[in-house]
C-alpha positions, 0 to 999 in steps of 0.5 A, spaced: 033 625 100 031 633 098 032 634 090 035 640 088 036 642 082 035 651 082 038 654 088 036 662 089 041 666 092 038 671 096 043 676 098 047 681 094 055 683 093 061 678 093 057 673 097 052 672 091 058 671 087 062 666 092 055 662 091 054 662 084 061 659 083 060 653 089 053 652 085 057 651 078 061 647 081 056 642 083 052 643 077 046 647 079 042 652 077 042 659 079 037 664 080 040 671 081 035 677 085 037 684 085 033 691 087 034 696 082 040 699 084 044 692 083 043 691 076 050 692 075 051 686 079 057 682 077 054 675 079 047 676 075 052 675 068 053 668 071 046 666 073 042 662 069 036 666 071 035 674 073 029 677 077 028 684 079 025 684 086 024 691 088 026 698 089 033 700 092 031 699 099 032 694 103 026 693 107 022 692 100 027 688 096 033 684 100 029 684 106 022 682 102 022 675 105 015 675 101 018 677 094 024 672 094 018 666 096 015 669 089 021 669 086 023 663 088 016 660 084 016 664 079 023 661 077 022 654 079 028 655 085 027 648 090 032 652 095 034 658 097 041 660 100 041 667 104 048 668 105 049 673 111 046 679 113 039 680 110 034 674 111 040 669 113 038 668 121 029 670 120 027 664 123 020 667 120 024 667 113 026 660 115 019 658 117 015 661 112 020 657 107 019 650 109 012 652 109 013 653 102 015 647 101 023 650 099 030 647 102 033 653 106 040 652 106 042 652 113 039 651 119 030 648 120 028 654 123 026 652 130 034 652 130 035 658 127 030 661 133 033 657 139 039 661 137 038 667 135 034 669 142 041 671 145 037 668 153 035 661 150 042 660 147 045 662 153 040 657 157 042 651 151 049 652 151 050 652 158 046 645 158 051 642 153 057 643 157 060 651 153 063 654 157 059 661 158 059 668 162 056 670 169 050 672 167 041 672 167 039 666 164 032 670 163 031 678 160 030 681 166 024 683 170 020 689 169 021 691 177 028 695 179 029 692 185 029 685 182 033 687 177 038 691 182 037 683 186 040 680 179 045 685 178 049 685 185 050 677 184 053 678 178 057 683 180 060 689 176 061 691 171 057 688 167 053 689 160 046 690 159 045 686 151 039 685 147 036 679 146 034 679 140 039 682 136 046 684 136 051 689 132 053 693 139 045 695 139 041 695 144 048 693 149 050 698 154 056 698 159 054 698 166 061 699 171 057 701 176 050 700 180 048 707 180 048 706 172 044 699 171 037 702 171 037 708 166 041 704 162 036 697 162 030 702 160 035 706 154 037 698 152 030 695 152 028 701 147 033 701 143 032 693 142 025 694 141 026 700 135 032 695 133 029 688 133 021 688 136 023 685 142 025 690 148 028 683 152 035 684 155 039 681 160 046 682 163 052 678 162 060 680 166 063 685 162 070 683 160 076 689 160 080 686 155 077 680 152 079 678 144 074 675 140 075 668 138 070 663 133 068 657 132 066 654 126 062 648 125 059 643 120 052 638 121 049 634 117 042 631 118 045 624 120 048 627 127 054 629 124 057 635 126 065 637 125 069 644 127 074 646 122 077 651 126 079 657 131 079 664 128 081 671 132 077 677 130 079 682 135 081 687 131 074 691 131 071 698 131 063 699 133 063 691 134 065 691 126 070 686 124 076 689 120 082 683 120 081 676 121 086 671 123 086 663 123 088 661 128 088 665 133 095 667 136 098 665 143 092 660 145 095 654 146 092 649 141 090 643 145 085 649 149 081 650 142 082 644 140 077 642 147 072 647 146 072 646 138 070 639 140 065 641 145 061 646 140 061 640 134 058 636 140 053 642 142 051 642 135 049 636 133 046 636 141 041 641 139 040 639 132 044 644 128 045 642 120 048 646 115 055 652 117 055 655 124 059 659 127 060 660 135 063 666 138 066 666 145 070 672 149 076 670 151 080 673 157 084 671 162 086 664 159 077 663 160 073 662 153 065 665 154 060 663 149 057 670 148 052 667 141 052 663 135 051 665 129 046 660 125 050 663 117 055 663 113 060 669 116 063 674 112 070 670 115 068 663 113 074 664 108 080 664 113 077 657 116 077 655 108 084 656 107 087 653 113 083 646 113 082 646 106 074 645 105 068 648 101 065 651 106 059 654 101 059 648 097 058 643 104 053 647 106 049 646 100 051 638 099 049 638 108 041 640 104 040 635 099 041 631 105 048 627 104 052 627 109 058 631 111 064 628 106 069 628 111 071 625 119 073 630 124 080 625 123 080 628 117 082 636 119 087 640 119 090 646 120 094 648 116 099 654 116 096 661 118 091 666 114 088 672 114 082 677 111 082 683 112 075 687 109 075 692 105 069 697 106 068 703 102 069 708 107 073 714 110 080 710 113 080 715 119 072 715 122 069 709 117 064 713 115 061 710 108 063 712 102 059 711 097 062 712 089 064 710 083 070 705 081 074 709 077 080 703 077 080 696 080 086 692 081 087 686 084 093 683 087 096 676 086 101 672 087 101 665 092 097 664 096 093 670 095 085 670 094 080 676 093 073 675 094 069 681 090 064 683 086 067 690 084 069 692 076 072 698 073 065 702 073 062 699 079 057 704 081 057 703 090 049 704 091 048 708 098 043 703 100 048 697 103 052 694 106 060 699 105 064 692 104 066 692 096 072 686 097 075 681 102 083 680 100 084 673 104 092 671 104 095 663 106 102 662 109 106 657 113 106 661 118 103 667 123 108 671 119 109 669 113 101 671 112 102 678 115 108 679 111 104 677 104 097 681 107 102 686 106 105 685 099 098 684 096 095 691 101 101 695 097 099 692 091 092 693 091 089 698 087 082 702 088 081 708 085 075 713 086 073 711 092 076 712 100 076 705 103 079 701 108 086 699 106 090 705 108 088 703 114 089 697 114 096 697 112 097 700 119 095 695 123 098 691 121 105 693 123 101 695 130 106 693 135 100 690 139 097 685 133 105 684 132 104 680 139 097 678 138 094 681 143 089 686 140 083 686 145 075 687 142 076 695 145 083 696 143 080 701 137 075 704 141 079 706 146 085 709 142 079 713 138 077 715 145 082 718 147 084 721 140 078 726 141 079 727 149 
């Protein structure tokens, strides 16, 4: 069974603080890294060692998989936890771990990439029994009359997707065929810049589908639970802004079904660690679309409706113990919602980087901030805009909302625009009241807002 001892927390923010404390909880070290702009992180005061990894920007500190392995050794770290975004789903990050002889915690890095090329996961899903959308199980060819050959059996409209990447680049709509061929060429080149790999494919584009996850567990010894359904539908360019567990309106035996599926292709494809499987769902079908290989931003939601330590089991999951718990064992309980605060314009989401001049956080029953910001934090320019996560547990779909409301109005940031205003108005949205936000309900509102 791998020892460790020294865990490196390779991320930055409100997620290297969530790891900090589940590595106190289970009496580990910490290594804290930073870039020269983060010096005033608030986790580097509770690490027990501190480095400096680079400059400001990313590609030379975060995203510097070669400076964090040398971190790593100069402070004796046996394992390395990404988090999410950065390095957390580099299957050369990952492999060039394990060559070091250092624990990743999260999934082995031939894993990692059988998942992360959007066209083998689609293949290995639709072996293991997940339901997934029409589509090409390969990139597409180079010839247009091919092309046009593939496209005409999946019939329109359909979307043309990077293989290598996702956050809405690479992904153009094709509603028609006359559309298909200058929208494949403009997709592989914006692919290739994004993700040095130009492969795309097609799937059915969908009009009005919701998004819907699946969080799972594996461990080393073939183990492998879901924890629960979440709804994340309430976007603006593919960018979460609320989340929900679980999902409204779907009938429970439905997610129940395809949580037991997604636990059983994990443990099929030999996953270890947190995962989580996004589906679209429409018309009462769930479509696979991609896993991510990481902790997400809204693993807190599952977290508090099931009750379980999602960071500190995917530490325990890399030490080689087996999950602490059956699929038996699992309950939702109640409903939750996270809304993600970002530092940015409410009206055009514009990043807006400041100084806090005041921070306060609500509370109350059933009231969780994750967070690492301070009366004074300066937001560096260099990062992601997400400054704090305010999760909220009621018994129901609306006591949750009604308590999301109350610690919205309490919520106090000064200094700097964010999110909240916005947010708030959401949630009185007649469309979220009934549950039926679609992924394009935004886009669409925003669309015609400017015509």
């Amino acid at each position: 069974m791998p020892d460790i001892r020294t865990v490196l927390i390779a991320n930055r923010g409100e997620i290297a603080l969530r790891i900090v404390r589940a590595c106190k909880l289970l009496g580990l070290r910490t290594v804290g890294v930073y870039s020269e702009a983060d010096a005033g992180l608030a986790h580097l005061r509770l690490v027990d060692h501190a480095i400096c990894i680079g400059p400001a920007a990313a590609t030379h500190s975060y995203l510097d998989g070669e400076r964090i392995l040398r971190a790593a050794t100069l402070t004796g770290a046996d394992a390395i936890h990404p988090g999410y975004g950065f390095l957390s789903e580099n299957p050369d990050f990952a492999k060039a771990v394990e060559r070091a002889g250092l624990i990743l915690i999260g999934p082995a890095s031939s894993v990692m990439r059988l998942m992360g090329d959007k066209i083998s996961a689609r293949r290995a899903m639709k072996a293991n029994g997940v339901p997934c959308l029409p589509g090409s199980d390969a990139a597409l060819p180079l010839d247009p009359d091919e092309i046009r050959t593939i496209c005409d059996a999946i019939g329109y409209p359909l979307i043309v997707k990077a293989a290598g990447g996702g956050g809405g680049r690479g992904m153009r709509v094709v509603m028609k065929a006359e559309e298909l061929l200058d929208a494949v060429e403009s997709a592989r080149k914006e692919s290739g810049l994004a993700f040095g790999n130009a492969d795309v494919y097609v799937e059915r584009f969908l009009r009005e589908p919701r998004h819907v996850e699946i969080q799972i567990l594996a461990d080393a010894h073939g183990n492998a639970v879901w924890l629960g359904a979440r709804d994340c539908s309430v976007q603006r360019r593919h960018q979460k802004l609320i989340e929900e567990a679980p999902p409204p309106g779907i009938p429970e035996y439905r997610i129940s079904d395809l949580g037991l599926a997604c636990a059983d292709a994990a443990a099929r494809i030999g996953y270890t660690g947190a995962g989580t499987f996004e589906f679209l769902y429409e018309d009462g079908n769930f479509n696979f679309i991609e896993m991510n290989t990481r902790l997400q931003v809204e693993h807190p939601v599952t977290e508090m409706t099931s009750g379980v330590d999602i960071v500190r089991e995917q530490i325990m999951i890399a030490t080689g113990a087996p999950l602490s718990f059956t699929q038996a064992d699992v309950r939702t309980n109640g409903h939750a919602l996270e809304c993600r605060i970002n530092a940015e314009d409410p009206e055009n989401f514009a990043p807006a980087p400041g100084t806090i001049k005041k921070w306060r956080a609500p509370g109350g029953p059933g009231v969780r901030v994750d967070t690492h910001i301070y009366d004074g934090y300066a937001i560096p320019p260099h990062y992601d805009s997400l400054i704090a996560k305010l999760i909220v547990h009621g018994s129901d779909r609306n006591d949750a909302i009604r308590r999301m409301s109350t610690a919205l109005e309490e919520l106090q940031i000064d200094g700097v625009p964010t999110t909240a205003s916005r947010q708030v108005r959401l949630l009185n949205d007649p469309d979220f009241r009934a549950g039926i936000f679609t992924v394009h309900t935004l886009d669409r509102r925003r669309t015609g807002e400017q015509s």
